[in-house]
C-alpha positions in Angstrom: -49.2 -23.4 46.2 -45.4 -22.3 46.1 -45.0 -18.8 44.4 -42.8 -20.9 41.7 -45.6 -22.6 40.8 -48.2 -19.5 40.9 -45.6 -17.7 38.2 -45.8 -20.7 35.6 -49.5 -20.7 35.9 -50.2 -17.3 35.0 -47.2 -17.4 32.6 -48.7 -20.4 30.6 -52.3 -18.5 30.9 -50.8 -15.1 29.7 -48.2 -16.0 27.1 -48.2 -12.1 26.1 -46.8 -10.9 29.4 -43.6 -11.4 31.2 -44.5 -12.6 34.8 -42.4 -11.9 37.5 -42.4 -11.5 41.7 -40.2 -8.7 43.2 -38.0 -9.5 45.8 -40.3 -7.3 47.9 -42.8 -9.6 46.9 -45.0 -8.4 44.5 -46.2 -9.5 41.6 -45.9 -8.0 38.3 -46.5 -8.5 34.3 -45.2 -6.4 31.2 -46.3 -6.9 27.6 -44.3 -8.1 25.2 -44.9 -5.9 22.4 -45.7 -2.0 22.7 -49.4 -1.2 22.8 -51.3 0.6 19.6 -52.9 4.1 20.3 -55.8 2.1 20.8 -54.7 0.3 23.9 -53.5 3.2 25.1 -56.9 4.9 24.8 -59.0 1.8 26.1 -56.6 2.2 29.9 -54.3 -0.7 28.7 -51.0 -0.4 30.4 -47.4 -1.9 29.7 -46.6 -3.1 32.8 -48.9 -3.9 36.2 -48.3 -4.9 39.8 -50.5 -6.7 42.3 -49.9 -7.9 46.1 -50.6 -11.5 44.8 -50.9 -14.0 42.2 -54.8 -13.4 42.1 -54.4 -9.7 42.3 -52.4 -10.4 39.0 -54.7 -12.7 37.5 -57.7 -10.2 38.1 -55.5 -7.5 36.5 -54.5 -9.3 33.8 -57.9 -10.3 32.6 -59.3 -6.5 33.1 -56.0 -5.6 30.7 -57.3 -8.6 28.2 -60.8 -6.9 28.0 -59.7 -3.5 27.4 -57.6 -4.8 24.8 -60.1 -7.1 23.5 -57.7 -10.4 23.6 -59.0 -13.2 24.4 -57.3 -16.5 25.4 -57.1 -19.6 22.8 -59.6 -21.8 24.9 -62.2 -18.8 25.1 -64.4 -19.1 22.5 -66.8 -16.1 21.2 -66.2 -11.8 21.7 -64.3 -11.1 24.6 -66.7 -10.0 27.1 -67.6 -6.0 27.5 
């Protein structure tokens, strides 16, 4: 899969986040709003890298959990 087509994906999954791929090529995502004291406490970050889309993914889901998002299509609590 092209790396064009890697950065919509996790775009559309992660509508919260900027995605974007360095022209070193990693690949990074940076919230769109600042975190609460909260987040901060629970290891939420504004911004994370990865060597790869799935690096990101994994990232991004870990930073979902601490928050306690969830995505639309998840139904339930976010998992611990």
């Amino acid at each position: 899969m092209s790396f064009d087509r890697h950065l919509a994906e996790i775009a559309r999954d992660y509508p919260q986040w900027t995605i974007w791929r360095s022209d070193a090529g990693r690949w990074w995502a940076t919230r769109h709003h600042p975190l609460s004291a909260a987040q901060r406490d629970a290891g939420c970050a504004m911004t994370i890298d990865a060597d790869d889309p799935e690096g990101l993914r994994d990232l991004l889901r870990d930073q979902e959990r601490r928050a306690g998002e969830q995505h639309p299509w998840q139904s339930g609590p976010a998992p611990p």
